[in-house]
C-alpha positions as CSV (number, residue, x, y, z in Angstrom):
1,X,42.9,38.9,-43.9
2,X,44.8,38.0,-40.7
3,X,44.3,40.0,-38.0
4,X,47.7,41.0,-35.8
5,X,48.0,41.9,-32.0
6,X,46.4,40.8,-28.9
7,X,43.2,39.3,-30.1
8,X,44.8,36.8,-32.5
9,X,46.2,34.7,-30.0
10,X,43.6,34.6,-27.7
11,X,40.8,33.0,-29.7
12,X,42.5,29.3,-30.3
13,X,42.7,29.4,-25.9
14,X,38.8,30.8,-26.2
15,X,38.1,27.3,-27.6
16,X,39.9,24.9,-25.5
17,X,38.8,26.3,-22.7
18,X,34.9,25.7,-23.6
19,X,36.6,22.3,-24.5
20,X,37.9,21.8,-21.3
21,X,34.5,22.8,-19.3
22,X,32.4,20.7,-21.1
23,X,34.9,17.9,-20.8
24,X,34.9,18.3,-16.8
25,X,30.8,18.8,-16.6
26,X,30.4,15.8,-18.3
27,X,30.6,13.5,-15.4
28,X,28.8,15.9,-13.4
29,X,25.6,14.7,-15.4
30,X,25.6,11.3,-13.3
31,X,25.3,13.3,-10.1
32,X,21.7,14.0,-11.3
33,X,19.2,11.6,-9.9
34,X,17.9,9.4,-12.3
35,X,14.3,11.4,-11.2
36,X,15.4,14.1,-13.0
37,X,16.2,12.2,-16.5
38,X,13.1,10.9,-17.1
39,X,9.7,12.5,-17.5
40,X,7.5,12.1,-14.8
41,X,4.3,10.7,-16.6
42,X,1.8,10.4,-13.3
43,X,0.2,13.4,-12.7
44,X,-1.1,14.5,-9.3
45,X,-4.6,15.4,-8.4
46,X,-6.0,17.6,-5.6
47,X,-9.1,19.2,-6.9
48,X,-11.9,17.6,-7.5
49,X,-13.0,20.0,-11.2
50,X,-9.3,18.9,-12.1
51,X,-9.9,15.1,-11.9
52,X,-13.5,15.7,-13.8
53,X,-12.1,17.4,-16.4
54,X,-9.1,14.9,-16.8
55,X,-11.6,11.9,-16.9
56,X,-13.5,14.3,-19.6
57,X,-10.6,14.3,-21.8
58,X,-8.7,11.2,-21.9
59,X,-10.2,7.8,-22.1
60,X,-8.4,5.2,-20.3
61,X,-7.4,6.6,-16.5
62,X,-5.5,4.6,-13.5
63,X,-6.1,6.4,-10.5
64,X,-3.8,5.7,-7.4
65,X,-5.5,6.9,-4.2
66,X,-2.6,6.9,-1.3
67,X,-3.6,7.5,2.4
68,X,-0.2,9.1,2.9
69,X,2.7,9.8,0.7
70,X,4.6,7.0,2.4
71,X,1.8,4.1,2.0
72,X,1.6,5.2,-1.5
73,X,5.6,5.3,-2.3
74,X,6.9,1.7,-3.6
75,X,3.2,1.5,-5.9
76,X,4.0,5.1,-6.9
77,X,7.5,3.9,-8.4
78,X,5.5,1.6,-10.4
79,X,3.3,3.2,-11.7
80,X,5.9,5.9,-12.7
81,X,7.3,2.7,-14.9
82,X,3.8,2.1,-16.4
83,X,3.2,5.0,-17.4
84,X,6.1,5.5,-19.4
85,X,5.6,2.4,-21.4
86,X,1.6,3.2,-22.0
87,X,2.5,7.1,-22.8
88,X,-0.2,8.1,-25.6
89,X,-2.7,5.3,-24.6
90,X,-3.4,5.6,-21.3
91,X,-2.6,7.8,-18.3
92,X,-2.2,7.1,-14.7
93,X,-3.0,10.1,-11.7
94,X,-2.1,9.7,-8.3
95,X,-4.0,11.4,-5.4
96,X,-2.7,11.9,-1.9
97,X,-6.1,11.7,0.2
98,X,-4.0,13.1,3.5
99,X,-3.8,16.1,1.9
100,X,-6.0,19.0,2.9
101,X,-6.9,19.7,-0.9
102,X,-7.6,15.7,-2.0
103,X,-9.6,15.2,1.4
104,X,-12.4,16.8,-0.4
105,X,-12.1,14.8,-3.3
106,X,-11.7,11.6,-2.0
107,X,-14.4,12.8,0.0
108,X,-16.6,13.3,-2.8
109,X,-15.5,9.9,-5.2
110,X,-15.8,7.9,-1.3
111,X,-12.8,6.3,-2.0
112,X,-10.9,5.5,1.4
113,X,-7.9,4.1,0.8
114,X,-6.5,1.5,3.6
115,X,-3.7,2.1,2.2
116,X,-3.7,2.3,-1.0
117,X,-6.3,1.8,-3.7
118,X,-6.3,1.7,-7.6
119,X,-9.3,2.7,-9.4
120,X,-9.7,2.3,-13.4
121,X,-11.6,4.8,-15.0
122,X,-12.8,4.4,-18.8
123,X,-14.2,7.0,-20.9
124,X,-15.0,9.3,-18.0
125,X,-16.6,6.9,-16.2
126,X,-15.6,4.5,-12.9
127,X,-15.1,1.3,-15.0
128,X,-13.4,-0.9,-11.8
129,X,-11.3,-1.4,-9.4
130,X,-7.7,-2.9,-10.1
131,X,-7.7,-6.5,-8.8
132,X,-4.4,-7.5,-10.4
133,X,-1.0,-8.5,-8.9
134,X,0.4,-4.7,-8.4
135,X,3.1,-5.0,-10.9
136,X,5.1,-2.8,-13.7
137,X,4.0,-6.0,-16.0
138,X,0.4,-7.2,-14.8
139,X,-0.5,-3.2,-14.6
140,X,1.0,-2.2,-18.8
141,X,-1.1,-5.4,-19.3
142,X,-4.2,-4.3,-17.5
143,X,-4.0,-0.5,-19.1
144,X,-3.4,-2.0,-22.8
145,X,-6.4,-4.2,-22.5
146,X,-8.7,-3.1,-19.3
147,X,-12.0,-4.9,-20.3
148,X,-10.0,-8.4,-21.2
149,X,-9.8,-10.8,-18.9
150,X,-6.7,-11.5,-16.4
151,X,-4.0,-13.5,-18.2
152,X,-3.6,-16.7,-17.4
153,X,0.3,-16.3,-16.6
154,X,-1.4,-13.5,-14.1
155,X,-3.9,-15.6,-13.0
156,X,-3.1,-17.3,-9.6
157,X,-5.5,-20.2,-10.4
158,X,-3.6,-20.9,-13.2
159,X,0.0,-21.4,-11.3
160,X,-0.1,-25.4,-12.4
161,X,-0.7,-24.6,-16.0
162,X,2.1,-24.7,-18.2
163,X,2.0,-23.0,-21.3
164,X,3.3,-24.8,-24.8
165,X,4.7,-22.7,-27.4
166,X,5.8,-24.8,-29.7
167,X,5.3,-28.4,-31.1
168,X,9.0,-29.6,-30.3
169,X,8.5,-28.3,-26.1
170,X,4.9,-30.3,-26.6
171,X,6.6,-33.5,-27.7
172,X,9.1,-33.2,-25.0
173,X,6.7,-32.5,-22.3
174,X,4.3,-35.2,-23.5
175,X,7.6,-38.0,-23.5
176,X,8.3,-37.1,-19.7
């Protein structure tokens, strides 16, 4: 049945004009900050029951202990990267010791960062303290495997060393 008068005419203008809005919003969607897309996987940490109870409960914890927000900035960036590639299997907090909450508990773990310091914590308990090259690689590396040892591509000891893959770049480097 085909319905006559006003209303008829109206509803093929009802869709266009959602058309139309959604196809002028789209672009609007880059005007987000890129902050906003993605999940923000480092949680932060200002009481110390909170950071117990988080140790209780998950097994492999990167801590990030800043002695301001601004000392703590570029390594926070990072570790916003590692922790999206280690989602599920590992889990990275970040504490602000100038605030008047995290005083206390860096108080209490006597952690004083100068300016920042990154503590590894495994099965609730301090395991050690990073001592790798504070990057989004060395660090995914470090939280896949934290009781290995350091890589040797990490390893600055090891900056002579080149690495063969394969028989053919062996024979080649041998004949130089």
């Amino acid at each position: 049945m085909l319905f006559r008068g006003s209303h008829s005419r109206s509803l093929p203008y009802v869709g266009v004009n959602i058309f139309v809005v959604i196809f002028l919003c789209l672009p609007l969607l880059d005007l987000v900050p890129a902050d906003f897309k993605k999940e923000n996987l480092v949680e932060e940490c200002r009481d110390f029951k909170d950071f117990k109870k988080i140790l209780k409960t998950r097994k492999n914890v990167l801590v990030l202990f800043a002695d301001s927000q601004k000392s703590g900035e570029r390594l926070l960036g990072v570790c916003r990267e590692v922790a999206l590639a280690i989602k599920g299997s590992g889990s990275i907090l970040y504490v602000n010791c100038a605030n008047s909450d995290s005083k206390k508990l860096c108080k209490k773990i006597k952690v004083n960062p100068n300016p920042v310091e990154l503590k590894h914590y495994k099965d609730g308990e301090f395991h050690k303290d990073y001592d790798r090259r504070e990057d989004v690689k060395p660090m995914i590396n470090f939280m896949r495997d934290p009781t290995g040892d350091i890589p040797w591509e990490e390893d600055s000891s090891a900056q002579d060393i080149e690495h063969v893959d394969s028989a053919q770049v062996s024979r080649k480097w041998c004949n130089s």
